[in-house]
Structure formats: structure tokens, C-alpha cells
RORO-163891 format. One record per residue: z negated, y, x of N, C-alpha, C in turn; residue in one letter. Coordinates in steps of 0.02 Angstrom, whole numbers, plus 50000, padded with zeros to 5 digits. Atoms other than C-alpha are relative to their C-alpha. Last residue first. Example, Ala and Ser with C-alpha at 12.3 -4.5 7.8 and 13.67 -1.06 7.14 Angstrom:
<pts>
500034994149958496434994750684499635005549961s/500004994150045496104977550615500005006050045a/
</pts>
This chain:
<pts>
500034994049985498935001749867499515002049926x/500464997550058499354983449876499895007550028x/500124989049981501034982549959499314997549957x/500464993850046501214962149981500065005150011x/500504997450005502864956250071499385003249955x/500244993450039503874942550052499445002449997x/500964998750014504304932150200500205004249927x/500135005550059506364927250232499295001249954x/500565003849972506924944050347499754994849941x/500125001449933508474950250358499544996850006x/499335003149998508564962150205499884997150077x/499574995649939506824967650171500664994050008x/499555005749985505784958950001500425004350069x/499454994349963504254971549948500554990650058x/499745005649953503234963249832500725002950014x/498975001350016502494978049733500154995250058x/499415003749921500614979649713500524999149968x/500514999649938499114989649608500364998850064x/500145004449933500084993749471499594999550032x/500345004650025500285005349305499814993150035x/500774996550071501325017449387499854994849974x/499795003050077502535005849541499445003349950x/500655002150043502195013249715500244998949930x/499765009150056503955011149799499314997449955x/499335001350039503685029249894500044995449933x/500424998450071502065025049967500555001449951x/500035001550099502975016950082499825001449945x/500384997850038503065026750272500074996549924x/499454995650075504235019050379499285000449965x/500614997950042503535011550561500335004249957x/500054995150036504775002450687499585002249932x/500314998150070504254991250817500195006349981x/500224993950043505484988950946499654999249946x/500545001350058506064974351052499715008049974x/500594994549991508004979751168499444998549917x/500245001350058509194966451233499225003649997x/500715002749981510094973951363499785000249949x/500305007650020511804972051309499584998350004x/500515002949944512464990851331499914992449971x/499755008549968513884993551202499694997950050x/500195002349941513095010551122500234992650013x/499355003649959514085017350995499684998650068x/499844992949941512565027050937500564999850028x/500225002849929511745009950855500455008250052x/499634995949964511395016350695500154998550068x/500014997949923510315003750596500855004050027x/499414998949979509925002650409499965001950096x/499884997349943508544991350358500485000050047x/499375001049956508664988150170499685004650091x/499874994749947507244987150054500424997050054x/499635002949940507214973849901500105007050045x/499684992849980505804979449771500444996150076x/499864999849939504784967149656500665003850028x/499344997749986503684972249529500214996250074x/500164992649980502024960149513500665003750010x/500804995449996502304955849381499674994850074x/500465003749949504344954549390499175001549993x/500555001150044505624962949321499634995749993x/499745006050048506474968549467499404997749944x/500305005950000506304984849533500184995549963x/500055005650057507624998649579499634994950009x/500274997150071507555014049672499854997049946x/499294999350056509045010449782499505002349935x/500355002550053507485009449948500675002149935x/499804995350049508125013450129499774994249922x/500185004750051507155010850283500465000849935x/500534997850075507985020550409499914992349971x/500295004050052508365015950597499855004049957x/500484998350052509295025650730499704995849938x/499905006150061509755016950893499715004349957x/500814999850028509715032051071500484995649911x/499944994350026511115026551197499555001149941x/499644994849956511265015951347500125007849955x/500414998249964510055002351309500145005550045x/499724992049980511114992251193499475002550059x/499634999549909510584974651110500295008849989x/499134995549993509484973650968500415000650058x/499355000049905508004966050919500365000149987x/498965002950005506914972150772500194998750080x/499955002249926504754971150724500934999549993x/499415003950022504674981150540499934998750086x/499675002049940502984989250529500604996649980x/499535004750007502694997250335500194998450085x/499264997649941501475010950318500124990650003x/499294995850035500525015250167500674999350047x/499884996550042499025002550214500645002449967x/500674999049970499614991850347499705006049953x/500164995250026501124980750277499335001150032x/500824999850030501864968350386499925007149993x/500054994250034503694964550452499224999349989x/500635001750043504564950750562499685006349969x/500395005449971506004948050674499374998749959x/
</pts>
């Protein structure tokens, strides 16, 4: 639904349907930038749903740590997420 960087940490807003069994989320990163100034970095958010078939539609902020995708000789990486249209600043 929407994302924003807060220092080193990364919100991701998601809806989901279920409500009958626990959803896992990672962030996941392939390690690869594009050649780009400022780098840019496509992150994937993977979801687990538990085999839950509930339908209640469930809002969640989730929080991933980034420092990870710091680029040496940088300041910022334009962080792209699968799902969502925006691109994000990292300055760090």
C-alpha cells in the first residue's frame, strides 16, 4: 500500500486477507544494483500466509532493517519494492 524510509529502517504498509493463522513477511534484497547515480536496488516483499483461508482483511505495518543495501562511495540508493509504483530515497 505504501512504504517510507526512517533512518535505517524501512516501513512497508500491506493488506492481506486471513486472520486465522500467523503471515510471515521478509524483505529480500539479490544483491544487485543498477547502474545508476544514485544506485538503484529492487527489493522484494515475500509473504507466507500459513495456509490461512480466513478473509478478514488484515492492515499491517511492517519494519525491515536496511542498512544492508548501503552502496561504498554513496550517500543514497533508490530503493524500488515490488508492488509498489514510488521510488524510494535511503540517504544514510
Amino acid at each position: 500500500d505504501s512504504a517510507y524510509v526512517n533512518g535505517n529502517e524501512m516501513t512497508v504498509a500491506v493488506s492481506y486477507s486471513g486472520g486465522c493463522a500467523k503471515h510471515k513477511f521478509d524483505l529480500l534484497f539479490d544483491g544487485n544494483y543498477m547502474k545508476s547515480l544514485p544506485p538503484k536496488v529492487k527489493l522484494y516483499v515475500s509473504h507466507n500466509n500459513g495456509g490461512d483461508a480466513c478473509r478478514e482483511i488484515i492492515n499491517e505495518n511492517l519494519k525491515f532493517d536496511i542498512s544492508d543495501i548501503q552502496y561504498k562511495g554513496t550517500k543514497t540508493v533508490i530503493i524500488m519494492v515490488n508492488g509498489y509504483k514510488r521510488k524510494i530515497p535511503y540517504y544514510y
